[in-house]
C-alpha positions in Angstrom: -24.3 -19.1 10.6 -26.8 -19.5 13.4 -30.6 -17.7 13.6 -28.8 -15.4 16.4 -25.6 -14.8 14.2 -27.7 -13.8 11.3 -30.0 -11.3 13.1 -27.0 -10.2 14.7 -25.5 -9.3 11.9 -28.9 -7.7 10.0 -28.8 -5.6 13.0 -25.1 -4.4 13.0 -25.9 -3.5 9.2 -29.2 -1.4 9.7 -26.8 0.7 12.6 -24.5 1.1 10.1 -26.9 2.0 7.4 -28.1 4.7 10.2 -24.7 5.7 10.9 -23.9 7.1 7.3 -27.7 8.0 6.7 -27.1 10.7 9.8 -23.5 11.2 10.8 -20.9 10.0 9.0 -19.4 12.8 6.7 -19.8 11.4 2.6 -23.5 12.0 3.3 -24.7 14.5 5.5 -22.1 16.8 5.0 -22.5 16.5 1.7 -26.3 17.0 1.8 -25.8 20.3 3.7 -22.8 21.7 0.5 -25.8 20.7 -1.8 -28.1 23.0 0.4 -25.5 25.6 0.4 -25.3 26.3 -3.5 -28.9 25.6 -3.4 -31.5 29.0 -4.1 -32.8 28.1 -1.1 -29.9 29.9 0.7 -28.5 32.3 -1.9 -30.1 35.5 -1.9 -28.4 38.2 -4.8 -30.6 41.1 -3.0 -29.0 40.9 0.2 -25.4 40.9 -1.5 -26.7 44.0 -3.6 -27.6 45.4 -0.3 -24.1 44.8 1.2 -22.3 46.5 -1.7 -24.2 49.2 -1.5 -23.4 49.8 1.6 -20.2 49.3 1.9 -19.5 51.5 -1.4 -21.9 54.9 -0.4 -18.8 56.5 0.3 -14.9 56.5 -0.7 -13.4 54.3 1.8 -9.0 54.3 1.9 -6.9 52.7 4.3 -6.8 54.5 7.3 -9.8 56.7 7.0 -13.1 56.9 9.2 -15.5 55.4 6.2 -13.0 52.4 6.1 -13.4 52.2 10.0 -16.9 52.3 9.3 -17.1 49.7 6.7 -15.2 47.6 9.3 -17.3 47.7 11.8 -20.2 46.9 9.2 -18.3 43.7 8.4 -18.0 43.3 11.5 -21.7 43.7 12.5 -22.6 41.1 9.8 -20.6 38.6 11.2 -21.9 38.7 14.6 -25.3 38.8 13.4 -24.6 35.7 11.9 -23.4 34.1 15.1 -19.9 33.7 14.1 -17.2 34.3 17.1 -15.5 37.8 15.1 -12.9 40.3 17.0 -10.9 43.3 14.9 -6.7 42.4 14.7 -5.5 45.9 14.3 -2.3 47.0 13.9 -0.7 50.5 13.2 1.1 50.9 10.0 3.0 53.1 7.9 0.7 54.9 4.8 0.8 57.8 2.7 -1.1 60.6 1.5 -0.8 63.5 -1.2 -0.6 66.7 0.2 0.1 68.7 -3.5 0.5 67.5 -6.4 1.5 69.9 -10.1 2.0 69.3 -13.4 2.7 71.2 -16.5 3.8 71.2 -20.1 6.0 73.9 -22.1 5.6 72.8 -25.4 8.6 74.9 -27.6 8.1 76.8 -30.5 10.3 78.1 -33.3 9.8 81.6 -31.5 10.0 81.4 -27.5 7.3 83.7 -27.5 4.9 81.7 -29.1 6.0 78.8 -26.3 3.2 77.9 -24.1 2.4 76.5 -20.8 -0.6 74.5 -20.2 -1.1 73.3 -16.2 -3.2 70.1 -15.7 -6.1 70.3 -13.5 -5.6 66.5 -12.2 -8.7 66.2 -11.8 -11.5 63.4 -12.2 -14.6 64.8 -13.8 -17.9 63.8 -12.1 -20.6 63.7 -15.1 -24.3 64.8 -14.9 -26.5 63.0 -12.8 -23.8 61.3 -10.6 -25.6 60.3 -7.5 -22.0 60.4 -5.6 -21.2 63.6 -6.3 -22.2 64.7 -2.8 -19.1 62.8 -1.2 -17.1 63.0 -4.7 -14.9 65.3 -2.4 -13.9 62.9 0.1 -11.9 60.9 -3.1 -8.5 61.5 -2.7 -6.5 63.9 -5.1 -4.9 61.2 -7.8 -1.7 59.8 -6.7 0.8 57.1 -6.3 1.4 55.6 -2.8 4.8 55.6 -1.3 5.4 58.0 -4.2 8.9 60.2 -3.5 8.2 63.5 -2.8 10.4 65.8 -5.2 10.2 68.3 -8.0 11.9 67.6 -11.7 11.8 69.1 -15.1 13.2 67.3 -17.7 12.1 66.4 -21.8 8.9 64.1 -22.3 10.0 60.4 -23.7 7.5 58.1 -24.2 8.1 54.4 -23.0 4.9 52.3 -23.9 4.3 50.2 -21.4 7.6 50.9 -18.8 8.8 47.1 -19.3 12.8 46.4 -19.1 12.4 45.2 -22.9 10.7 48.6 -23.7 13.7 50.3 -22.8 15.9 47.9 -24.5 14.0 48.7 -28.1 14.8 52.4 -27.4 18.1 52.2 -26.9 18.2 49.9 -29.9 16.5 53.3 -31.6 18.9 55.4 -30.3 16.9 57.5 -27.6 18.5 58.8 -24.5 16.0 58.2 -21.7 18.8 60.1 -19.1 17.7 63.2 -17.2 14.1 62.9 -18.8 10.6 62.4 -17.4 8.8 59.3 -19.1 5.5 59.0 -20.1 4.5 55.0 -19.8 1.0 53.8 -20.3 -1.0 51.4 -17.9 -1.5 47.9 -18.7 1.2 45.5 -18.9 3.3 45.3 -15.7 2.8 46.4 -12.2 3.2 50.5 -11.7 5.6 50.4 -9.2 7.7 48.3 -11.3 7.2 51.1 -14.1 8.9 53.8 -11.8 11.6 51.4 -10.9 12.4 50.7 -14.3 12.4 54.5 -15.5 14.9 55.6 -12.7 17.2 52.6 -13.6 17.2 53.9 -16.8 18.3 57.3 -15.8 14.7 59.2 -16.0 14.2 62.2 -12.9 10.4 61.5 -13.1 7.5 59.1 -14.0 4.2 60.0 -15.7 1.5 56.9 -15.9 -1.4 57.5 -17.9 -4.7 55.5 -18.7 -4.8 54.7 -22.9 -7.6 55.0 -25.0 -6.5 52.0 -26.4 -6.1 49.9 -23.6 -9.5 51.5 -21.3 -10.9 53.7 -23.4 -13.3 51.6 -26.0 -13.7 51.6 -29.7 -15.9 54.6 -29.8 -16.5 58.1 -28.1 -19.3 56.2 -25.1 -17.9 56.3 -21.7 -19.0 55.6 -18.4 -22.1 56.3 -17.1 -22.8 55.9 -20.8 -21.0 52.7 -21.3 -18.3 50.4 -19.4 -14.8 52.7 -20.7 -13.0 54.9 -18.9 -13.5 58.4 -19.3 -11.4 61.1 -21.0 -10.3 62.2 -17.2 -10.4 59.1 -15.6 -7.0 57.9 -13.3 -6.1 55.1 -12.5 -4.3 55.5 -9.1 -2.5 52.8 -6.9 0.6 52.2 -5.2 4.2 52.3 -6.0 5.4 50.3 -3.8 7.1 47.0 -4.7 7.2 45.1 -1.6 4.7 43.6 0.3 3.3 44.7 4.1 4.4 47.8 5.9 7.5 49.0 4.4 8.8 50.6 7.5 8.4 47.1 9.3 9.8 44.1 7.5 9.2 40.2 8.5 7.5 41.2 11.4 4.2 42.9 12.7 3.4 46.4 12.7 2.1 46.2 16.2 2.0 49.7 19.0 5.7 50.5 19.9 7.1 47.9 17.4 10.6 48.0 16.1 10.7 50.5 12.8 12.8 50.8 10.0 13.6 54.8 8.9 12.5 55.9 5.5 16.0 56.5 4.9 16.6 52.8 5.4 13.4 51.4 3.5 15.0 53.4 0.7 18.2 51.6 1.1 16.8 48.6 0.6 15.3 50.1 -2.6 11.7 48.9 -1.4 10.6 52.1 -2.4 10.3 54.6 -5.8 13.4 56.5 -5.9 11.9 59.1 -7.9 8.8 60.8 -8.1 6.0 59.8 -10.2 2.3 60.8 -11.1 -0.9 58.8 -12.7 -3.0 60.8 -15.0 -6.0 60.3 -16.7 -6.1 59.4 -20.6 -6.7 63.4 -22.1 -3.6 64.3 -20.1 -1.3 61.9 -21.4 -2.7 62.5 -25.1 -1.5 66.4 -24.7 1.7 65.3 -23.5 1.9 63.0 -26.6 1.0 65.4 -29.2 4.4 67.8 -27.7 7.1 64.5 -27.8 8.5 64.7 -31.2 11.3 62.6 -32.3 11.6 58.9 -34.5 8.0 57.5 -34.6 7.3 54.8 -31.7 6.9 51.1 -33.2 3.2 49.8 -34.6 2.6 48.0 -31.5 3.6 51.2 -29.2 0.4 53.0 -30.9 -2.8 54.5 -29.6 -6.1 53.6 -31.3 -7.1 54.7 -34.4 -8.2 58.1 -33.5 -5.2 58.7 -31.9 -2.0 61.2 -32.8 1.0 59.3 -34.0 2.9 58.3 -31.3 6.3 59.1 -31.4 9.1 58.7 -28.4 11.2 62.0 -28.1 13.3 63.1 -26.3 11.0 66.0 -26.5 11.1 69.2 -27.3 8.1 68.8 -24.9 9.2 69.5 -21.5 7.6 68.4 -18.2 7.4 69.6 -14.7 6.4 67.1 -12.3 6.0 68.3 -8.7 4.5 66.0 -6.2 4.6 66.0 -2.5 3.1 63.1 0.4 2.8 62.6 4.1 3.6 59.6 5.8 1.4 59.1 8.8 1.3 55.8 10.9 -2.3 55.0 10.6 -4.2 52.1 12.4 -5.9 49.8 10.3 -8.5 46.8 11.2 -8.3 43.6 10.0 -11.8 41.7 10.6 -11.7 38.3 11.9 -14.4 35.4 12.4 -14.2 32.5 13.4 -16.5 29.3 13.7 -14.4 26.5 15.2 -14.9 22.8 14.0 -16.2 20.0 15.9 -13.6 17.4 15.1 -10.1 19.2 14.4 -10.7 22.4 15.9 -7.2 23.2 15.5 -7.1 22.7 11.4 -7.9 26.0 9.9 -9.7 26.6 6.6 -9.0 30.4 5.5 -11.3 32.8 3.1 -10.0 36.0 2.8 -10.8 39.2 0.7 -10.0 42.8 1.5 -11.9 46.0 2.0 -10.1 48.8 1.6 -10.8 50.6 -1.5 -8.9 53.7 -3.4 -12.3 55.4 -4.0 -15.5 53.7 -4.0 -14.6 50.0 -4.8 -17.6 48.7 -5.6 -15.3 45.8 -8.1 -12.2 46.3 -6.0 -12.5 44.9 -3.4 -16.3 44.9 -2.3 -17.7 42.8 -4.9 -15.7 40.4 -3.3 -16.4 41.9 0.6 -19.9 41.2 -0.5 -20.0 37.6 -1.6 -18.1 36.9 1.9 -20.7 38.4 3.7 -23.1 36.5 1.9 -21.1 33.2 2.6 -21.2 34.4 6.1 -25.2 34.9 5.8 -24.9 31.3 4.2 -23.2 29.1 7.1 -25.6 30.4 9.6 -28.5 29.3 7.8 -26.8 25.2 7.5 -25.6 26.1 11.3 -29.7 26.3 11.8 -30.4 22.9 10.4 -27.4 21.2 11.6 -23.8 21.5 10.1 -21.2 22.1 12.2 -17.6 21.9 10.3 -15.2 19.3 10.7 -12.3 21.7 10.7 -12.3 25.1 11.5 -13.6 27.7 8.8 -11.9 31.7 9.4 -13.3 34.3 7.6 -11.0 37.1 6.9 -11.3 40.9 6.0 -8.2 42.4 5.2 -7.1 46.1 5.7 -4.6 48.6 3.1 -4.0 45.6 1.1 -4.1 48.6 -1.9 -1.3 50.1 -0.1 0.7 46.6 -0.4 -0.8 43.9 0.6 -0.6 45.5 4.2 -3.5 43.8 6.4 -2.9 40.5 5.4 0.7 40.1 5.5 0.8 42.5 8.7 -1.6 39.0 10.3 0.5 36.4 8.7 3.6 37.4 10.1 2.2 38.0 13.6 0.6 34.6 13.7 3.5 33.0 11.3 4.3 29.7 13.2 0.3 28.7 14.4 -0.5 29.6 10.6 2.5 28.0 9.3 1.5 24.6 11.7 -2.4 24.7 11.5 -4.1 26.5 8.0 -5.0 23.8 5.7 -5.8 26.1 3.0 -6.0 29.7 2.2 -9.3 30.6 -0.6 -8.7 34.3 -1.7 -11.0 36.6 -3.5 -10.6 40.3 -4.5 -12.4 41.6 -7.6 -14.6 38.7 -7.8 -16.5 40.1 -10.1 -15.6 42.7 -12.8 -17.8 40.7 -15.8 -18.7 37.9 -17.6 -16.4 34.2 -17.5 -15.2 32.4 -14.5 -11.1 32.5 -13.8 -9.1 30.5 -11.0 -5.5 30.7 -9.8 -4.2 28.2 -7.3 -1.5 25.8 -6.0 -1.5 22.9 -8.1 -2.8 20.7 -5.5 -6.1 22.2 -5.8 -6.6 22.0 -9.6 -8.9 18.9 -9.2 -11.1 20.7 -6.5 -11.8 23.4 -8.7 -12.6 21.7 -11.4 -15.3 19.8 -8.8 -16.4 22.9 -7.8 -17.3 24.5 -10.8 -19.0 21.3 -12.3 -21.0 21.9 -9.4 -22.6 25.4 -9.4 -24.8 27.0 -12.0 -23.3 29.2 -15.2 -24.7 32.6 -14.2 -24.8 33.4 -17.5 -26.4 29.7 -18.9 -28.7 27.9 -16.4 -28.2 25.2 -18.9 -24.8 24.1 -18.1 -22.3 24.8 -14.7 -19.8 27.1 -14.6 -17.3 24.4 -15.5 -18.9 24.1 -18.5 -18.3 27.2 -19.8 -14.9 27.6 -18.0 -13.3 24.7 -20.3 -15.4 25.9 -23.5 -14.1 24.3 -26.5 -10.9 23.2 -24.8 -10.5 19.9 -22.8 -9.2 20.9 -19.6 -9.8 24.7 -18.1 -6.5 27.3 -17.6 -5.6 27.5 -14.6 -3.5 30.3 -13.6 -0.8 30.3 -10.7 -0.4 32.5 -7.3 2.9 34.0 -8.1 2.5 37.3 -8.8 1.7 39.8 -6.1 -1.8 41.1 -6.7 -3.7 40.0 -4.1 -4.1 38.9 -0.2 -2.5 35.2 -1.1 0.2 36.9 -1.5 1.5 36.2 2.3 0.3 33.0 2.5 2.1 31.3 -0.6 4.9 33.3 -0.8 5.7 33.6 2.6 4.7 30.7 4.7 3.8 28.2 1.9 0.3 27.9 2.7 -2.0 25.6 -0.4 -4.5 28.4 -1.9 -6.8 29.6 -4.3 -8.1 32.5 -5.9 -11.2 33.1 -7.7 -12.8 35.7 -10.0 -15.8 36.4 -12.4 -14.5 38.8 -15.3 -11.0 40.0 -16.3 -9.6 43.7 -16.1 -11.6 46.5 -16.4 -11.7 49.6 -17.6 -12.6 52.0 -14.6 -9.9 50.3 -12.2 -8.8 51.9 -9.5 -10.7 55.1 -10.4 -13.2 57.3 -8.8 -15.9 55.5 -11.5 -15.4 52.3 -10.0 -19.0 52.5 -8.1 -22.2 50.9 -7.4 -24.1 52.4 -10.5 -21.0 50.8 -12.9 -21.6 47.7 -11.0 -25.4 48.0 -11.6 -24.9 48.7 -15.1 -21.7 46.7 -16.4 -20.5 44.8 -14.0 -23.1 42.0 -12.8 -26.6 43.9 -12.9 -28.6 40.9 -11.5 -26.3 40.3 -8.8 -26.1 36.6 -10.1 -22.4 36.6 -10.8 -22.2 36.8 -7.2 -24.2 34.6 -6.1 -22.1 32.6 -8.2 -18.6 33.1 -6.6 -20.3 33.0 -3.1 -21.5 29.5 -4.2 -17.9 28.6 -5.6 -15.9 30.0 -3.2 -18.0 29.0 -0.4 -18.2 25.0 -1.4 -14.5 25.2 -2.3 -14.1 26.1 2.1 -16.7 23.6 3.1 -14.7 20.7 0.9 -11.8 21.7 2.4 -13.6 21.6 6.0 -15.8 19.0 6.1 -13.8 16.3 3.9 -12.0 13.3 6.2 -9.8 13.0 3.3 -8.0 16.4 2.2 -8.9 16.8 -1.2 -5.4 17.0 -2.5 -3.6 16.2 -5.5 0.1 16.0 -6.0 0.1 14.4 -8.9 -1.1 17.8 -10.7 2.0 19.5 -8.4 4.2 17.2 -10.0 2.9 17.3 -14.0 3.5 21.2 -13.2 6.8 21.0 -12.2 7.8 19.1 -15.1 6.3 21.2 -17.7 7.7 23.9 -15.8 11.1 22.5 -15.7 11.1 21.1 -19.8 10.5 25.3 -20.5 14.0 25.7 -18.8 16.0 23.7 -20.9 15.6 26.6 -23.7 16.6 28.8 -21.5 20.1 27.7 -20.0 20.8 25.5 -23.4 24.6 25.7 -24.1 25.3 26.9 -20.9 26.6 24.1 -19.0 23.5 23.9 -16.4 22.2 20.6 -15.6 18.3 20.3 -15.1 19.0 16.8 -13.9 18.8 17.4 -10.2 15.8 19.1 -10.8 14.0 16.4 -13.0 14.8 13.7 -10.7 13.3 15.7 -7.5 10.1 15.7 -9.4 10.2 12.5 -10.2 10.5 11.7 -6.7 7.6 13.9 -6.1 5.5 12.4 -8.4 5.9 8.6 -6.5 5.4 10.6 -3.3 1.9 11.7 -5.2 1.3 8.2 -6.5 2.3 6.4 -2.9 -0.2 8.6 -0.7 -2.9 8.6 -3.4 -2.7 4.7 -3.5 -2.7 5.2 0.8 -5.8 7.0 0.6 -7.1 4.8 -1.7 -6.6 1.7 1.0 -7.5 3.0 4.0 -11.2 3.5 2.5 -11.2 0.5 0.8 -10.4 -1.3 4.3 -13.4 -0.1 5.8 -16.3 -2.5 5.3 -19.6 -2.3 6.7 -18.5 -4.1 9.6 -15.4 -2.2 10.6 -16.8 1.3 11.0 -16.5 1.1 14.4 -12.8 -0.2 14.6 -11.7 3.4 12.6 -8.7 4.4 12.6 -8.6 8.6 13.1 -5.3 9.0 13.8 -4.2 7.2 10.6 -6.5 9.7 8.7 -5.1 12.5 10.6 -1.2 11.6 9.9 -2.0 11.4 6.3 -4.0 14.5 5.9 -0.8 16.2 7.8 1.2 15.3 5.1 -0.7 16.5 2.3 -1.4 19.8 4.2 2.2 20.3 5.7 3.8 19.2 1.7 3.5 22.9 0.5 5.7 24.2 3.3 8.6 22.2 2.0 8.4 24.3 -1.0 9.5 27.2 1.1 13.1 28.3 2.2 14.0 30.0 4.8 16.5 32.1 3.3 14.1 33.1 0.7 15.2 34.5 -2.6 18.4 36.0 -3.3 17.8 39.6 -2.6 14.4 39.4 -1.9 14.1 37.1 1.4 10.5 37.9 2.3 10.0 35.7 -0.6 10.5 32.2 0.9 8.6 30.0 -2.0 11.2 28.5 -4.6 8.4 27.5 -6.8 6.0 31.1 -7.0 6.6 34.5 -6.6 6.6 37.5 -8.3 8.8 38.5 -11.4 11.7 40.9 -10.4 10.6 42.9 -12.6 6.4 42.7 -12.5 5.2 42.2 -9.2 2.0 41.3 -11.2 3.6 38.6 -13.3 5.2 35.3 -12.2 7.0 32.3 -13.4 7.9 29.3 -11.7 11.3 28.5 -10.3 11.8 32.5 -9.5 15.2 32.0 -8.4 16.5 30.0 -11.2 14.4 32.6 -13.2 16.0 35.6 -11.9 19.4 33.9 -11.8 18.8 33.5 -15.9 17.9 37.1 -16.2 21.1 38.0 -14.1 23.8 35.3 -16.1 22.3 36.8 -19.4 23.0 40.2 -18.8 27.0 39.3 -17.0 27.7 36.2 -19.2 29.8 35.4 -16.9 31.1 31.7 -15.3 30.3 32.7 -11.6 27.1 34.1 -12.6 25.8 30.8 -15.2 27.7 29.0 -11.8 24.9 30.6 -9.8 22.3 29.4 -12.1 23.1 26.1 -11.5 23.5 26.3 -7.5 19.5 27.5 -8.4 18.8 24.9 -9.9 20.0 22.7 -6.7 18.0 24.9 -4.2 15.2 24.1 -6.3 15.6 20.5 -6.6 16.4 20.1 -2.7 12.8 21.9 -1.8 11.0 19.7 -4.0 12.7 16.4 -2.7 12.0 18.1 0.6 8.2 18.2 -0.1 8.8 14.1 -1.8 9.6 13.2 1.7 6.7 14.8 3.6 4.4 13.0 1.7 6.0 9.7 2.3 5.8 10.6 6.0 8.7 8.7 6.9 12.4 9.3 7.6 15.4 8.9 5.2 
């Protein structure tokens, strides 16, 4: 090599030094996620500030305080310099107009019979520095609840599940013509009502257990973290997802509208009506249900009556009546638009509307977006822009049913469905101490990046991964098919890769009028630092997701859940003449698939020496980031699930029978359920044409990661 050649080439090398020092993405956008977890840019006083804010006042769907809080949102966006608009859209909610309940509890001698007529009615304790607007909480209630009037004997279910009501029949109890008293805790509410009327009950009463919410000693809020004696939880009823009165399509002015009459048909909503009451009301109901003694595990605690299941002699009368009102709603949207694929969108979402005060659920989680928010414009000031497109999202009435978000997805269903990368949900991000994660299996491995990233809140000592695994060797990892939260649309409807994130587990003041800043303050996260937290995990999760050439992806952890998945089955259908083989072959498939666009990934960086970075070849990068984005789609089906075609993901969505519960495969799942119950040959016969619907959607996604035709 000549003199000229050699000083030639030192000077192509100190370019391309230069070129990765100050553009290229593996550093500088790296340097700038370092900065964003950094203390430098956190600030857990301005996220206190936020949630206060947005909880000084109860704040429902529909009403002027949640207008208010929008526009808040709103105004921290802009003053972030982030491009933000309202999508709002006029849906159908409900409201309790009057609500009674009361309790004849018979005696030998009718005269000695008494009444007793609940107050329904949430206490507010001395010193409560809400109880100016404690007024403006709405009376306790279920949404969508039917409007009627029933008297019938008191039977106490436990916790409303199908298999509840299987071990009373076993016991010989009549639930028919009766009004059930389930407790809180296990499945989804609505599900609860659904089960009682298919079990023949006129009426549904829900109430909050000691055991379950109520502590291990006589301290309750403000005093400790329990519930108190009249705390309620309320919620909806409603078992479907988005406005009721407009399904698969957006609740937009002078849209098409389905009757109540019809909804009802389609047994979308509670076919009879039902109440929640508070833990002191469902103990007096208790104490009047006589009857054979309710199983060990159907107990209260240990200062509790014995529980017993009835029918009676206790008899209930449950009268409840609601408006339904079409009510506009605001969804709040910002946008700041990448630099290099403008039109690849990275979603965070998290909704605002809150039953009372909602300073867990949702605006823990309203708060930690506003602080990501807060975040990006300070690495906007020093320099990063996004590669792709980062869309932060504030949803609207998603208490109500997910309303907001799903309202947005199916208005923008085929650009969403064409362009979102990922969606990164968050909702009660923080209730308490530990870290949890749900998420499509292709983002196990970011997660777990993530974590090992950002600071323990609780150890400065170790990262939140740390303490996440704990004595185990990998961390759990939970899966997005129940129907909880704002991913709900996303996954299950347009098969969109997400994530959702979340500091704490339940807790005991849910969906009550205790849920406020001073429990926050006190229990929840009282330096604030738990947020700060999930602001730095959530928000580095988004800027990986943005900034990365390469999608962070991994199919291989897709295709090792599928098969464990798929080897639980075989119990299930054993004897039964179904053959898993279709199935296990299609994830085998998708497991190459995994292995061949890993090992593509793998070459395309390799090939790219010091002296080729200027021969780069985008459009190669961009094809095979299309794949791994566009693979989660095949998952989907157009028809959806048999009877529930909103529902088009094969692999997760909610349990027919607790919308907060999933398993994967819920076709297959509820074609079990169904075969078990008929025994029949066309009904095990549908099992298996399950099991092929399945298989066919996971071959489909095989093929889009191959990226080339059969």
């Amino acid at each position: 090599m000549s003199h000229t050649q050699t000083a030639i080439a030192a000077l192509l090398a100190i370019a391309t030094s230069f070129y990765y020092l100050f553009f290229s993405d593996p550093h500088t956008k790296y340097s700038y996620h370092s900065l964003f977890i950094s203390t430098a840019l956190s600030d857990n006083v301005s996220i206190a500030h936020h949630l206060h804010t947005l909880t000084h006042r109860p704040h429902v769907a529909g009403s002027e305080a949640n207008a208010e809080a929008a526009a808040y949102v709103l105004s921290v966006f802009t003053s972030c310099d982030i491009q933000s608009h309202m999508a709002s859209y006029q849906v159908s909610l409900t409201y309790p107009v009057s609500r009674a309940l009361s309790l004849k509890r018979p005696s030998s001698t009718p005269a000695d019979s008494s009444i007793i007529t609940f107050p329904l009615r949430q206490e507010i304790y001395d010193g409560d520095p809400y109880a100016d607007v404690a007024s403006q909480v709405l009376p306790t209630f279920h949404a969508y609840a039917k409007s009627g009037s029933v008297t019938g004997p008191a039977v106490y279910v436990n916790y409303g599940r199908v298999e509840d009501y299987a071990t009373l029949t076993e016991m010989g109890v009549n639930v028919s013509g009766s009004v059930v008293l389930a407790r809180y805790g296990a499945i989804f509410r609505g599900d609860i009502v659904d089960n009682a009327y298919e079990a023949g009950a006129i009426g549904a009463l829900i109430y909050t257990d000691r055991k379950d919410y109520g502590g291990s000693d006589a301290k309750w809020f403000p005093d400790d973290k329990w519930m108190p004696p009249s705390g309620v939880q309320v919620g909806t009823v409603y078992v479907g997802t988005g406005d009721p009165t407009t399904p698969g399509w957006a609740s937009s002015e002078g849209c098409e509208r389905l009757s109540y009459e019809e909804v009802e048909k389609a047994a979308a909503l509670p076919l009879i009506p039902s109440l929640p009451i508070s833990a002191a009301d469902g103990e007096t109901i208790i104490r009047s249900i006589d009857g054979k003694p309710a199983n060990d595990d159907w107990q209260g605690d240990k200062d509790a009556p014995l529980y017993r299941v009835g029918p009676g002699p206790g008899v209930v009368n449950l009268t409840y009546t609601g408006e339904n009102v079409i009510a506009t709603i605001q969804n709040v949207i910002g946008v700041i638009t990448g630099t290099e694929e403008p039109d690849r969108f990275v979603i965070l979402g998290n909704h605002r509307d809150a039953w009372t005060f909602g300073a867990v659920d949702p605006n823990s989680g309203t708060a930690a977006l506003l602080e990501i928010a807060e975040r990006l414009q300070k690495l906007q000031k020093r320099g990063w822009k996004p590669r792709r497109t980062i869309v932060l999202c504030n949803w609207d009435a998603e208490e109500y049913g997910l309303i907001g978000s799903t309202e947005w997805v199916e208005e923008n269903r085929e650009i969403l469905a064409s362009r979102v990368v990922a969606y990164l949900n968050a909702d009660c991000v923080v209730s308490g101490a530990g870290f949890h994660a749900s998420a499509t299996p292709q983002l196990d491995e970011l997660l777990k990046q993530a974590t090992q990233q950002v600071q323990d809140p609780e150890n400065s000592s170790q990262t939140i991964y740390d303490s996440w695994v704990g004595s185990s060797n990998s961390p759990a990892i939970g899966r997005l098919g129940g129907g909880g939260s704002d991913y709900g649309a996303f996954v299950q409807h347009i098969g969109v890769p997400a994530a959702d994130i979340h500091f704490g587990g339940g807790y005991p003041v849910y969906h009550s009028m205790y849920d406020d800043f001073i429990w926050m303050e006190k229990f929840g996260d009282p330096m604030f630092q738990r947020h700060v937290a999930a602001a730095s995990v959530w928000g580095l999760l988004a800027l990986r997701l943005a900034d990365d050439e390469f999608l962070p992806f991994n199919y291989l952890s897709y295709a090792y859940e599928l098969q464990k998945s798929a080897k639980e089955l075989e119990d299930e259908v054993s004897g039964k003449g179904i053959s898993l083989a279709p199935l296990f072959k299609s994830i085998q498939e998708l497991s190459e698939a995994a292995t061949k666009i890993e090992n593509q990934t793998k070459a395309i960086k390799e090939a790219r020496g010091l002296m080729s970075i200027w021969k780069r070849d985008h459009f190669k990068v961009r094809e095979l980031n299309d794949r791994l984005m566009m693979a989660e789609r095949a998952f989907t089906d157009r028809d959806g699930l048999f009877g529930r075609p909103w529902y088009k993901h094969l692999i997760y969505a909610p349990s027919k029978h607790n919308d907060y519960g999933s398993k994967s495969f819920p076709g297959i799942d509820d074609a079990i359920e169904e075969a078990k119950n008929l025994n029949t040959a066309e009904s095990w016969h549908n099992v298996q044409h399950e099991v092929w619907r399945v298989s066919r959607a996971v071959r489909h996604a095989s093929l889009v990661l191959n990226g080339v035709l059969t």
